[in-house]
N, CA, C and O atoms as a Tripos MOL2 file, in Angstrom:
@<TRIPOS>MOLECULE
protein
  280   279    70     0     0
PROTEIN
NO_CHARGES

@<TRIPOS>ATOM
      1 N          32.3920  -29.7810   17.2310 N.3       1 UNK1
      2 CA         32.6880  -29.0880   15.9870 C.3       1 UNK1
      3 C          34.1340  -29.3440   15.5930 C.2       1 UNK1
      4 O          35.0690  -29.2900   16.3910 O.2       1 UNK1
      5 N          34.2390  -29.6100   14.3690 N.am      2 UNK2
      6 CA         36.2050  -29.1420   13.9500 C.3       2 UNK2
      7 C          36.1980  -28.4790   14.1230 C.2       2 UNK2
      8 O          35.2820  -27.6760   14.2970 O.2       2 UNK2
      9 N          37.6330  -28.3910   14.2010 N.am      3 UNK3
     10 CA         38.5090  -26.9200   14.4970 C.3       3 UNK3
     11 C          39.0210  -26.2110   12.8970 C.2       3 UNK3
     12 O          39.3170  -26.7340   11.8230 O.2       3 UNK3
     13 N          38.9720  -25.2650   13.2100 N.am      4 UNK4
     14 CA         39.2600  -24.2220   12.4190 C.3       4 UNK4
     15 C          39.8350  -23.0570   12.1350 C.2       4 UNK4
     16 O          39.6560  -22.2270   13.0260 O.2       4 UNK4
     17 N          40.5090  -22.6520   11.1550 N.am      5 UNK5
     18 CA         41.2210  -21.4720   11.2540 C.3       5 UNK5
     19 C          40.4610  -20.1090   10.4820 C.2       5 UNK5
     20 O          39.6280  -20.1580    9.5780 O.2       5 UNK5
     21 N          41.0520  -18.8520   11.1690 N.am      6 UNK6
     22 CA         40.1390  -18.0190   10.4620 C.3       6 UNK6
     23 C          41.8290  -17.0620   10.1530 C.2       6 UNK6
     24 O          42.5870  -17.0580   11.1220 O.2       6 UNK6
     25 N          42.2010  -16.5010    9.1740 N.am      7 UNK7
     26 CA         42.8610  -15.2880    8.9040 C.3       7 UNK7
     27 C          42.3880  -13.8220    9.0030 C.2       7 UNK7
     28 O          41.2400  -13.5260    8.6720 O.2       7 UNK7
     29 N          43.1490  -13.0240    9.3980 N.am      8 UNK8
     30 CA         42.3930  -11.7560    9.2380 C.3       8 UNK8
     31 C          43.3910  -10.2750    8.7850 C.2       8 UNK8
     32 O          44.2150  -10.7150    7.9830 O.2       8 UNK8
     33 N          43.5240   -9.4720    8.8810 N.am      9 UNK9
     34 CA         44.2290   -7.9340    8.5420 C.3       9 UNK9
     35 C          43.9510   -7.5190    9.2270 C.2       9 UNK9
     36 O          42.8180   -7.7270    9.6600 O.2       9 UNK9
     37 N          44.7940   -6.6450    9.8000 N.am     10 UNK10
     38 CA         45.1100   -6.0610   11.3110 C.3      10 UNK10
     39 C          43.6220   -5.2090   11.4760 C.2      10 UNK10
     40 O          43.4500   -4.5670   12.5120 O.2      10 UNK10
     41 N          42.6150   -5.2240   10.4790 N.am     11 UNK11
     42 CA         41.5360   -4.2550   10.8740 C.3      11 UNK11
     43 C          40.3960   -5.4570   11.4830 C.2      11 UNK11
     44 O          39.2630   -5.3160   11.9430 O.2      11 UNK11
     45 N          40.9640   -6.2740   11.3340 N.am     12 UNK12
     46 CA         39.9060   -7.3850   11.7820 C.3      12 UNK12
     47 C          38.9320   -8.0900   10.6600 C.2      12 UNK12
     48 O          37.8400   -8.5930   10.9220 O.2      12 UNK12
     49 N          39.5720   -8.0270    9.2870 N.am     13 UNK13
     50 CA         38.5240   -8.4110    7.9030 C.3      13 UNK13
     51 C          38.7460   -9.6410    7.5900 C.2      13 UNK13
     52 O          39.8180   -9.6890    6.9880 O.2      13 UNK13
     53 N          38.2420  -10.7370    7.7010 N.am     14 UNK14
     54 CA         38.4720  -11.7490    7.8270 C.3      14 UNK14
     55 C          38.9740  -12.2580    6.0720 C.2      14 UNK14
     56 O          38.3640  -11.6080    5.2230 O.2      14 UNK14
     57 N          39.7510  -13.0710    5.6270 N.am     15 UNK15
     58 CA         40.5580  -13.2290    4.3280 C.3      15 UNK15
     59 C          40.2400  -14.7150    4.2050 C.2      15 UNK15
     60 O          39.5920  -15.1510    3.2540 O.2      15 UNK15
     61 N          40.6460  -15.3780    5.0560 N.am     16 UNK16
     62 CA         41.0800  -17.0270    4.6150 C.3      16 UNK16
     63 C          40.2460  -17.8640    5.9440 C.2      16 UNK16
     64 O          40.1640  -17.5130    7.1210 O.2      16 UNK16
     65 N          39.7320  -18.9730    5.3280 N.am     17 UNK17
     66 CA         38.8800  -19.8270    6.4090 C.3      17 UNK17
     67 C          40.2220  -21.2400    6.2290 C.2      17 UNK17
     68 O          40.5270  -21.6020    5.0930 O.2      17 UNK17
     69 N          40.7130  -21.7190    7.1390 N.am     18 UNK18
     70 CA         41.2450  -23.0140    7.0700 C.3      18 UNK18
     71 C          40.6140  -23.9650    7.9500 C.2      18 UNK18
     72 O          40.2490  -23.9130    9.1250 O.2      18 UNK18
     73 N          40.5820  -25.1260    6.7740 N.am     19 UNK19
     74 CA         39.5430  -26.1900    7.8410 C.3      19 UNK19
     75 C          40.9210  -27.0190    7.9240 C.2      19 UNK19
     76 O          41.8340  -26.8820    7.1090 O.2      19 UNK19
     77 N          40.9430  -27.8480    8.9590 N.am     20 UNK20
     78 CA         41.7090  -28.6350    9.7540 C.3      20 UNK20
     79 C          41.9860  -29.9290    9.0140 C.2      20 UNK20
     80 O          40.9500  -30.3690    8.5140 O.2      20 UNK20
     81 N          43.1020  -30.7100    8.7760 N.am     21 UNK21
     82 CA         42.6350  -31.7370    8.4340 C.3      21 UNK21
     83 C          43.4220  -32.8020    9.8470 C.2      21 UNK21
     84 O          44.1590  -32.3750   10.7350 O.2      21 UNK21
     85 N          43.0620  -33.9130    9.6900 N.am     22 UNK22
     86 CA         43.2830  -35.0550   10.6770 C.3      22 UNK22
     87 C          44.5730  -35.6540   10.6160 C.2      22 UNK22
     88 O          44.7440  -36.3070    9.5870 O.2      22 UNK22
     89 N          45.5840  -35.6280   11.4510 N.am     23 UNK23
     90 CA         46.6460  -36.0050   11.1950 C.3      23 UNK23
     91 C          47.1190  -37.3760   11.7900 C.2      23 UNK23
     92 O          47.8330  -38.2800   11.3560 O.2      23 UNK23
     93 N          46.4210  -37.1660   12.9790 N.am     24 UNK24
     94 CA         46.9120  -38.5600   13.7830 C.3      24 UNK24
     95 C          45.5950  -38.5650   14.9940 C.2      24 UNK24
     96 O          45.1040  -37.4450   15.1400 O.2      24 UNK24
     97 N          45.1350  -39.3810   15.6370 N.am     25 UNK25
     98 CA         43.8050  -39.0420   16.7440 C.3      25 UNK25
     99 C          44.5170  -37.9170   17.5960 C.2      25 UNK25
    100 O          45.6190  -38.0710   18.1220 O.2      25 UNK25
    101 N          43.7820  -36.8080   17.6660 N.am     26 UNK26
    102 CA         43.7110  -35.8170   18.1640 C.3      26 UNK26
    103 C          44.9860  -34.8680   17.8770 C.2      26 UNK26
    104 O          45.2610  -34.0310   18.7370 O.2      26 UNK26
    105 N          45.5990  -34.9340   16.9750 N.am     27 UNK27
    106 CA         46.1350  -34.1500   15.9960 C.3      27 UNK27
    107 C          45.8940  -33.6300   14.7700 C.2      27 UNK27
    108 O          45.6310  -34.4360   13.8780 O.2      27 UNK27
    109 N          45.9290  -32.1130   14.4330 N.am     28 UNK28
    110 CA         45.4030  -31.8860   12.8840 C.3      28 UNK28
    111 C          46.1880  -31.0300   12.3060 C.2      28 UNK28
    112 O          46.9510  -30.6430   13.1920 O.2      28 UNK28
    113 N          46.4850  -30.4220   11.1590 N.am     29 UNK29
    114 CA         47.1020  -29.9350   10.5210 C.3      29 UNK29
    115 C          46.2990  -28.5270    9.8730 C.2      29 UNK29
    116 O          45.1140  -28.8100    9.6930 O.2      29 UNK29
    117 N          46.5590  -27.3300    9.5400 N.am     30 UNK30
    118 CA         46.3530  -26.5420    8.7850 C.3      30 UNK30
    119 C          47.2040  -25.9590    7.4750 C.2      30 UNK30
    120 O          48.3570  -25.5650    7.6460 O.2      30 UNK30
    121 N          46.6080  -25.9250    6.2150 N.am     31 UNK31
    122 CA         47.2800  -26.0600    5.1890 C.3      31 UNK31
    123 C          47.0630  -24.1730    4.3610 C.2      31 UNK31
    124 O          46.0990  -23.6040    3.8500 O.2      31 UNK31
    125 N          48.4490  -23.7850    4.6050 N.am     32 UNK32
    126 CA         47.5100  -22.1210    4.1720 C.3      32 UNK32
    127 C          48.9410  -22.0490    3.0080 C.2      32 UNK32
    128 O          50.1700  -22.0590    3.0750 O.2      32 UNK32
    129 N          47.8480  -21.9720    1.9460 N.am     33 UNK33
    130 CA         48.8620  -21.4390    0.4700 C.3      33 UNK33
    131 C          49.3730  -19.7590    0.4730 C.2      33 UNK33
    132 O          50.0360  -19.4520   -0.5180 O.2      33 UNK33
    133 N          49.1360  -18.6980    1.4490 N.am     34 UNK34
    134 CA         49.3680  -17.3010    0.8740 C.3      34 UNK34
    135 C          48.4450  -17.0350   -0.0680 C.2      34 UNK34
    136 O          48.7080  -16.4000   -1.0880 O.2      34 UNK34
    137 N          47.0430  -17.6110    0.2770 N.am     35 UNK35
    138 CA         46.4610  -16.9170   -0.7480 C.3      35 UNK35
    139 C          45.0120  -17.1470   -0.0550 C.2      35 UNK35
    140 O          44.7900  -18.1690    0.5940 O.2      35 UNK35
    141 N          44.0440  -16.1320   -0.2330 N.am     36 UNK36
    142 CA         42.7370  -15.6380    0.6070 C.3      36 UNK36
    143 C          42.0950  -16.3790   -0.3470 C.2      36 UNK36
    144 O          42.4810  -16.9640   -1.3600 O.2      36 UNK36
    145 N          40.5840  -16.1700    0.4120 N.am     37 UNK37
    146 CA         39.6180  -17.2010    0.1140 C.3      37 UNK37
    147 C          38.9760  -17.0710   -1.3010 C.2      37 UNK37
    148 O          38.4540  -18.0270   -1.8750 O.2      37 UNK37
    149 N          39.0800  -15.4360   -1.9750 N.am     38 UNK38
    150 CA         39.0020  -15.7440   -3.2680 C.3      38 UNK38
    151 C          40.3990  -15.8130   -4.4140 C.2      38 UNK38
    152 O          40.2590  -15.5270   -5.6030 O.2      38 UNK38
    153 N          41.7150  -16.2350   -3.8150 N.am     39 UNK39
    154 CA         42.6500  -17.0540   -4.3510 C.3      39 UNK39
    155 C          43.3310  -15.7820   -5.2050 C.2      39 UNK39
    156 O          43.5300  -15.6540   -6.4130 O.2      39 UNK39
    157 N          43.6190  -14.8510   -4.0130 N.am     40 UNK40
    158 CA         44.3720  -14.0130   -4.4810 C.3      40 UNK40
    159 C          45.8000  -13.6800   -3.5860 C.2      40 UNK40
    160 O          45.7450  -13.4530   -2.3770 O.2      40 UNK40
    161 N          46.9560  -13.6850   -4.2810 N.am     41 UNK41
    162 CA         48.0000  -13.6770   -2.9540 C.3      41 UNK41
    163 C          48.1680  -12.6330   -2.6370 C.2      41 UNK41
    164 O          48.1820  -11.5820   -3.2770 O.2      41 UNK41
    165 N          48.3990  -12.9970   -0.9670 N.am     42 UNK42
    166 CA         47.9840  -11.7650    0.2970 C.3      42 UNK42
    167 C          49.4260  -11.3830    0.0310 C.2      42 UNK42
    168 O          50.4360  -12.0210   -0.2670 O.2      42 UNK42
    169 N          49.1040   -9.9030    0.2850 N.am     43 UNK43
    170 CA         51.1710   -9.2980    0.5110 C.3      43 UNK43
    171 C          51.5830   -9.4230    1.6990 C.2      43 UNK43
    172 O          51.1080   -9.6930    2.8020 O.2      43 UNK43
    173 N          52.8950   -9.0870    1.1020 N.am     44 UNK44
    174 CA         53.8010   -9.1780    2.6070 C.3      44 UNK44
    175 C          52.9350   -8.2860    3.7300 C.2      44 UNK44
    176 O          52.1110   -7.3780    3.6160 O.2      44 UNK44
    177 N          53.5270   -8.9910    4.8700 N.am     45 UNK45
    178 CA         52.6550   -8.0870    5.6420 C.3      45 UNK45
    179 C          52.4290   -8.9440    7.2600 C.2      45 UNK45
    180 O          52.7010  -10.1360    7.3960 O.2      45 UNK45
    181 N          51.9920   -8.2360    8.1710 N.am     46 UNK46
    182 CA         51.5210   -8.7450    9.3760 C.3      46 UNK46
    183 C          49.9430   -9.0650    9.5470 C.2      46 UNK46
    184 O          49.1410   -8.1450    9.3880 O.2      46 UNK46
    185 N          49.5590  -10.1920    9.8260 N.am     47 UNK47
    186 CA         48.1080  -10.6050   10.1770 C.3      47 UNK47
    187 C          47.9040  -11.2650   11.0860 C.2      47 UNK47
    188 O          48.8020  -11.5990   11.8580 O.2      47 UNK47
    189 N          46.7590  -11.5910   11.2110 N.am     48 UNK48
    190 CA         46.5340  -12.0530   12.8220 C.3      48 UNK48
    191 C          45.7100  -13.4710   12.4370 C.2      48 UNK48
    192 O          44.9580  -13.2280   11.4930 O.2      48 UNK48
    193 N          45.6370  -14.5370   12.7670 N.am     49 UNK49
    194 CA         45.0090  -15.8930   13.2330 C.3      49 UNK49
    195 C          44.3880  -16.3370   14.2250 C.2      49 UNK49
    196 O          44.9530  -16.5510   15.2970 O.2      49 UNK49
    197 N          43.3630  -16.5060   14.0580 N.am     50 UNK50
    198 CA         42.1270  -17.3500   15.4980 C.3      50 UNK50
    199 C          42.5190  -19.3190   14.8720 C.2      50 UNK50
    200 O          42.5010  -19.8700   13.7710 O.2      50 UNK50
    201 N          42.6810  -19.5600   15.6190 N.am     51 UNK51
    202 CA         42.0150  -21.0120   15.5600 C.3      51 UNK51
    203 C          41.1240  -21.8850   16.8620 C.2      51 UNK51
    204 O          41.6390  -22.2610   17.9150 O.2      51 UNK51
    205 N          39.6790  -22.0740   16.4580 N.am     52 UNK52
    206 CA         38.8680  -22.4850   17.2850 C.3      52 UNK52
    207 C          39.5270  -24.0440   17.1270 C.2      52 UNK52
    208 O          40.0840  -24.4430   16.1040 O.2      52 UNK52
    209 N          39.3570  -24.7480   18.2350 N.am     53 UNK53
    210 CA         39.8190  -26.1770   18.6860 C.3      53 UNK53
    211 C          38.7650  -26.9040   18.2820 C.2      53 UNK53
    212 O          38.8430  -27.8680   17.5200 O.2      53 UNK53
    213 N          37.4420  -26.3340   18.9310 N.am     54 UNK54
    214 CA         35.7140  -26.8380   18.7200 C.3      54 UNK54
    215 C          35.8610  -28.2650   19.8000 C.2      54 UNK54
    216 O          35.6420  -29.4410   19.5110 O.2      54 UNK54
    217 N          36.3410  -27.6350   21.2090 N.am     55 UNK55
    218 CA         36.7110  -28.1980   22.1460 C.3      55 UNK55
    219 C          34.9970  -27.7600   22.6800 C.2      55 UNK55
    220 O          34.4260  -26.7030   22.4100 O.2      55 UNK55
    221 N          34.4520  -28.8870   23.4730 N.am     56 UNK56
    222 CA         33.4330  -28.7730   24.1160 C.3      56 UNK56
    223 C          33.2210  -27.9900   25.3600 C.2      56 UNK56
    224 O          32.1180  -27.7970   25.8720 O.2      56 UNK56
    225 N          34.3910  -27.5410   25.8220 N.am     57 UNK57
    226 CA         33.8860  -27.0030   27.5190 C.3      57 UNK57
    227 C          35.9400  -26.5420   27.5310 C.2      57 UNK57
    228 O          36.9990  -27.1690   27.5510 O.2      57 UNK57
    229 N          35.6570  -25.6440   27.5140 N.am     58 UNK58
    230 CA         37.1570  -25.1090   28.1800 C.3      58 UNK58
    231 C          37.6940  -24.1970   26.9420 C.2      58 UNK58
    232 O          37.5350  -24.5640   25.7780 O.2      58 UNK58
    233 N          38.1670  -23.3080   27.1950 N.am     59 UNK59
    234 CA         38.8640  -22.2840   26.6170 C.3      59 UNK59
    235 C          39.5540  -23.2150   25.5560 C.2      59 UNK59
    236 O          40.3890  -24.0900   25.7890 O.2      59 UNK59
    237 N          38.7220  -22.6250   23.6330 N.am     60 UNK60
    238 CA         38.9830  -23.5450   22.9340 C.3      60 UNK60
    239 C          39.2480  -22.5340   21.2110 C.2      60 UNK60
    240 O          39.0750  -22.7330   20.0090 O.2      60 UNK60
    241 N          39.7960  -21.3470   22.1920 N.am     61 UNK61
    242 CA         40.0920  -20.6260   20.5310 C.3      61 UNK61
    243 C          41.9240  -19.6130   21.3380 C.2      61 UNK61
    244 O          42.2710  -19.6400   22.5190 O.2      61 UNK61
    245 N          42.5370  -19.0090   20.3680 N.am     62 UNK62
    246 CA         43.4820  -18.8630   20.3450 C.3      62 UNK62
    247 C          43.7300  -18.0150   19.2550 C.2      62 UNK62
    248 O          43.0840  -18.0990   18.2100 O.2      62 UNK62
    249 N          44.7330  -17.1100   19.4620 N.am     63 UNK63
    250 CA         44.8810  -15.7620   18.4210 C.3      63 UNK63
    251 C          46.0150  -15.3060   18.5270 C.2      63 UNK63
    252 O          46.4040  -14.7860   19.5730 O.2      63 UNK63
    253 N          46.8560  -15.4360   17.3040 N.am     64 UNK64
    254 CA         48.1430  -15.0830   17.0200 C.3      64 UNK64
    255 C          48.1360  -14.0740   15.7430 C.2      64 UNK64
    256 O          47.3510  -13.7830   14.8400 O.2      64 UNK64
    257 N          49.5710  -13.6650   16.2050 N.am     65 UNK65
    258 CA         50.0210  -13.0590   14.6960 C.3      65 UNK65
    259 C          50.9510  -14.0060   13.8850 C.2      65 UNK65
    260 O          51.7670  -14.7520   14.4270 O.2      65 UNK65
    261 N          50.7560  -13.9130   12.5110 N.am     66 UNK66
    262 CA         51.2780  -14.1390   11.2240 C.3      66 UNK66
    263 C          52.0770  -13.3110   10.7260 C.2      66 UNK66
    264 O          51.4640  -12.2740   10.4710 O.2      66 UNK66
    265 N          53.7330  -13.2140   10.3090 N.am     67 UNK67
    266 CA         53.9830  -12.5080    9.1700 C.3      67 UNK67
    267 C          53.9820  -13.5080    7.9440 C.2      67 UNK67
    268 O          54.0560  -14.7350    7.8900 O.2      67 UNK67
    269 N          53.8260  -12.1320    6.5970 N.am     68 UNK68
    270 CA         53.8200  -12.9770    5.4710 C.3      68 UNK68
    271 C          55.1310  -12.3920    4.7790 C.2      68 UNK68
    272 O          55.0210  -11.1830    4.5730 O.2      68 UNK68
    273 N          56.2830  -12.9120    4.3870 N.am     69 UNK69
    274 CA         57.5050  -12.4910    3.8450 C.3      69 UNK69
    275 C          57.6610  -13.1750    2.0670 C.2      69 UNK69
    276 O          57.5170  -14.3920    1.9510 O.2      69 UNK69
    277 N          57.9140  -12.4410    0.9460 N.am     70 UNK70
    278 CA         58.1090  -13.1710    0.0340 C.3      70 UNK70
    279 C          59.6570  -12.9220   -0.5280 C.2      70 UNK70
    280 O          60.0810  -13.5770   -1.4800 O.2      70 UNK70
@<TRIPOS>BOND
     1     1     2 1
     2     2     3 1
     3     3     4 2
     4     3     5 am
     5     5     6 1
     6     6     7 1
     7     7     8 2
     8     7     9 am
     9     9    10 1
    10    10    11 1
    11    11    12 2
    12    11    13 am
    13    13    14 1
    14    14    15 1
    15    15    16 2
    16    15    17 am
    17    17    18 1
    18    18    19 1
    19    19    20 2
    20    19    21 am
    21    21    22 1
    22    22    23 1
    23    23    24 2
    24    23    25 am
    25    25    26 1
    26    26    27 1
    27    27    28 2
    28    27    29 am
    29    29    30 1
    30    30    31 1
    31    31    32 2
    32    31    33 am
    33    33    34 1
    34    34    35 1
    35    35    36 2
    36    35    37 am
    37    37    38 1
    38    38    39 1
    39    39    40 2
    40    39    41 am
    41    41    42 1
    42    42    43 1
    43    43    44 2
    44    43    45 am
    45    45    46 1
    46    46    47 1
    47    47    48 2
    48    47    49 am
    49    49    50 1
    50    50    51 1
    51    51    52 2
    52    51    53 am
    53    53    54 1
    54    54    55 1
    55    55    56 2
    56    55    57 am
    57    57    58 1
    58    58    59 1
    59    59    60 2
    60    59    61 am
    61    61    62 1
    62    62    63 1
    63    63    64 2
    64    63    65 am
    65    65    66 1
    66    66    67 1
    67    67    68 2
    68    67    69 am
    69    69    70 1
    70    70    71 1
    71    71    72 2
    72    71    73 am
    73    73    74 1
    74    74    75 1
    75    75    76 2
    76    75    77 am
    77    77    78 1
    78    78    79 1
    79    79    80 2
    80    79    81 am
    81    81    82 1
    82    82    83 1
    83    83    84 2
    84    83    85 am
    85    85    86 1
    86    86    87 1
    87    87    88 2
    88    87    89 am
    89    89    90 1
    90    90    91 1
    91    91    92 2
    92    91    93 am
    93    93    94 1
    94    94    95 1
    95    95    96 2
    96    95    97 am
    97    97    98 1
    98    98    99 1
    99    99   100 2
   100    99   101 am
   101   101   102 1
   102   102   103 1
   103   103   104 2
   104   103   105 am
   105   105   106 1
   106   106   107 1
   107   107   108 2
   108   107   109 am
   109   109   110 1
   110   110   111 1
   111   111   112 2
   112   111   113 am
   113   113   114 1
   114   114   115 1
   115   115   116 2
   116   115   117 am
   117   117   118 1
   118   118   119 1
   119   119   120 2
   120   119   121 am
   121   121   122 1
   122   122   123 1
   123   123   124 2
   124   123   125 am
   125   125   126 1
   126   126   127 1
   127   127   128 2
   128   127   129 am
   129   129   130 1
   130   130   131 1
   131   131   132 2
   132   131   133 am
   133   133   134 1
   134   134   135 1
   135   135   136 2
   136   135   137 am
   137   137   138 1
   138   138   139 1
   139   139   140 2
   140   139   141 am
   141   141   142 1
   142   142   143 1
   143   143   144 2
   144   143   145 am
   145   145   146 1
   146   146   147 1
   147   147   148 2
   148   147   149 am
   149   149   150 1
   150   150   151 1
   151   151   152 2
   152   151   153 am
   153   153   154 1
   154   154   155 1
   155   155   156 2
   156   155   157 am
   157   157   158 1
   158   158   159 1
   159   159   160 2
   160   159   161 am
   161   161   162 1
   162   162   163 1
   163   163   164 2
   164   163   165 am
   165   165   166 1
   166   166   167 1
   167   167   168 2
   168   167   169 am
   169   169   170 1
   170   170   171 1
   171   171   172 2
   172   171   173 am
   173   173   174 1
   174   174   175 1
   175   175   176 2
   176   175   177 am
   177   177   178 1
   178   178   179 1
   179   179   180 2
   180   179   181 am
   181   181   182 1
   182   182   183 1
   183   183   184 2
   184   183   185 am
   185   185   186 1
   186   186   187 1
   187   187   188 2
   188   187   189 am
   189   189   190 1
   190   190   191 1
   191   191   192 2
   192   191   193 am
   193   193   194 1
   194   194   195 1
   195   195   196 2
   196   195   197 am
   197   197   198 1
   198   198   199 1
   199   199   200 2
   200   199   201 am
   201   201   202 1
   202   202   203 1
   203   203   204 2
   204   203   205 am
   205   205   206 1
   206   206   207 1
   207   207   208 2
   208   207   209 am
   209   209   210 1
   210   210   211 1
   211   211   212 2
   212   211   213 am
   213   213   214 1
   214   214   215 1
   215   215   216 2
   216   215   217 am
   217   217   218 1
   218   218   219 1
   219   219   220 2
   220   219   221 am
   221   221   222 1
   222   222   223 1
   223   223   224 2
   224   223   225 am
   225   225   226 1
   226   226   227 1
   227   227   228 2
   228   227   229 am
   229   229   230 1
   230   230   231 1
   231   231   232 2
   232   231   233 am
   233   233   234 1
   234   234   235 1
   235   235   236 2
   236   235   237 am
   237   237   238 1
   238   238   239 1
   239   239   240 2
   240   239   241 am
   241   241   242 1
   242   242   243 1
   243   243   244 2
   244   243   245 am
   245   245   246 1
   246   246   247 1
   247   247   248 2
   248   247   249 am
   249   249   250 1
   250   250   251 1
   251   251   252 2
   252   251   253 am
   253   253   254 1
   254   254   255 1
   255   255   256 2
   256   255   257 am
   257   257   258 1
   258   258   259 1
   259   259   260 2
   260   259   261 am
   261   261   262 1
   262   262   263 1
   263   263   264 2
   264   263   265 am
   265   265   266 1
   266   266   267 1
   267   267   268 2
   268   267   269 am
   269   269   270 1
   270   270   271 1
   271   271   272 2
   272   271   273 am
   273   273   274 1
   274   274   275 1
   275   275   276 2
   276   275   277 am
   277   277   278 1
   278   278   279 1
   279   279   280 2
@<TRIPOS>SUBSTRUCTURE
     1 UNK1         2 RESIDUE 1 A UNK
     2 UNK2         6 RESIDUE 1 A UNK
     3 UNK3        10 RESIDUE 1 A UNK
     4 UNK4        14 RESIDUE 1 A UNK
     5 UNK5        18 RESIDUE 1 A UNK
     6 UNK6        22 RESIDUE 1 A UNK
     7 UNK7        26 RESIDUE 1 A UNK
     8 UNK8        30 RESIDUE 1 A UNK
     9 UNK9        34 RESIDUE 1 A UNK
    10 UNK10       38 RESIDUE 1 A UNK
    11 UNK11       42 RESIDUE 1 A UNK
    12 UNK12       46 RESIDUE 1 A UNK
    13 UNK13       50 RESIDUE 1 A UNK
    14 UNK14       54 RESIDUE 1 A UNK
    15 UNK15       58 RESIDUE 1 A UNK
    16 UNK16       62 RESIDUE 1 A UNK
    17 UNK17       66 RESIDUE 1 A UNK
    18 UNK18       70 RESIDUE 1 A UNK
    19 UNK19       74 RESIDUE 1 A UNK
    20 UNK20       78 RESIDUE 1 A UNK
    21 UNK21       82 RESIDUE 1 A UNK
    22 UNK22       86 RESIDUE 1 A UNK
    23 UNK23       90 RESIDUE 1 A UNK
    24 UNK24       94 RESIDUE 1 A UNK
    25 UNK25       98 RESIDUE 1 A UNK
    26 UNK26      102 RESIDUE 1 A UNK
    27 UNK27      106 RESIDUE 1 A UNK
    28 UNK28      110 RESIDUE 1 A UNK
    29 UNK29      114 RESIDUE 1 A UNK
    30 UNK30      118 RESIDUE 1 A UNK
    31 UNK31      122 RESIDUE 1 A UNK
    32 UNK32      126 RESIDUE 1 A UNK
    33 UNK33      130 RESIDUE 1 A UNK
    34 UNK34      134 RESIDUE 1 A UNK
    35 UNK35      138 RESIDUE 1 A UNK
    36 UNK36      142 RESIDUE 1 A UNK
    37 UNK37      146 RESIDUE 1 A UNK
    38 UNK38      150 RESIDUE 1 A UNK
    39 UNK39      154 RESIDUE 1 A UNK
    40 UNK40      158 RESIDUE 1 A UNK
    41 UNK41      162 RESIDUE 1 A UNK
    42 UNK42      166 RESIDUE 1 A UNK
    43 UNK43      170 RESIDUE 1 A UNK
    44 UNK44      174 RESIDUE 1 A UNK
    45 UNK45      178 RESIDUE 1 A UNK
    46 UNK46      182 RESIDUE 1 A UNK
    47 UNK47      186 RESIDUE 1 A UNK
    48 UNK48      190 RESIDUE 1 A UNK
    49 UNK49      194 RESIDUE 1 A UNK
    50 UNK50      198 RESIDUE 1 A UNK
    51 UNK51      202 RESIDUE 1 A UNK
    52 UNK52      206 RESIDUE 1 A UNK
    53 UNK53      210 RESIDUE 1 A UNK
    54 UNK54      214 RESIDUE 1 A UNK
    55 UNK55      218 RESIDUE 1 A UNK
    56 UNK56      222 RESIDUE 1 A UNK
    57 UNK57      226 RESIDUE 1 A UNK
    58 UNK58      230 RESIDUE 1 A UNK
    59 UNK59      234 RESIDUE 1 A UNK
    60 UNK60      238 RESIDUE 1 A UNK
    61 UNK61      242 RESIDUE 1 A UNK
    62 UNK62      246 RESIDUE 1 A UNK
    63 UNK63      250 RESIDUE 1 A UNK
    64 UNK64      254 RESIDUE 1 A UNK
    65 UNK65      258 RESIDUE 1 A UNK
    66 UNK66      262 RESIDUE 1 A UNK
    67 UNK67      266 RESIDUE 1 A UNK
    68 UNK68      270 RESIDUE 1 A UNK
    69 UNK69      274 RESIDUE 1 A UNK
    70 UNK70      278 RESIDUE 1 A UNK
């Protein structure tokens, strides 16, 4: 599978899907404008990020926080 990003709000509501793009073999990039999936900009604020790798066999997702500052 690609890898992928998911956004969310500290309640766990998921906002923004980022798909990966290809940067170099086995490097990729994620491209996030500040703005959720129906293209409205998110406020300032703290959120949280998953990104699945879509690694076949081994611990292949990851979860951070985001601030958003304008």
């Amino acid at each position: 599978a690609a890898p992928h990003g998911d956004l969310f709000d500290l309640q766990g509501k998921p906002l923004v899907r980022l798909e990966a793009t290809s940067t170099r073999q086995a490097e990729y990039a994620f491209a996030f404008t500040g703005r959720d999936d129906a293209g409205h900009l998110l406020p300032p604020g703290v959120y949280l990020y998953s990104i699945d790798l879509g690694a076949y066999s081994g611990q292949d997702t990851a979860l951070h926080s985001l601030s958003i500052a304008y």
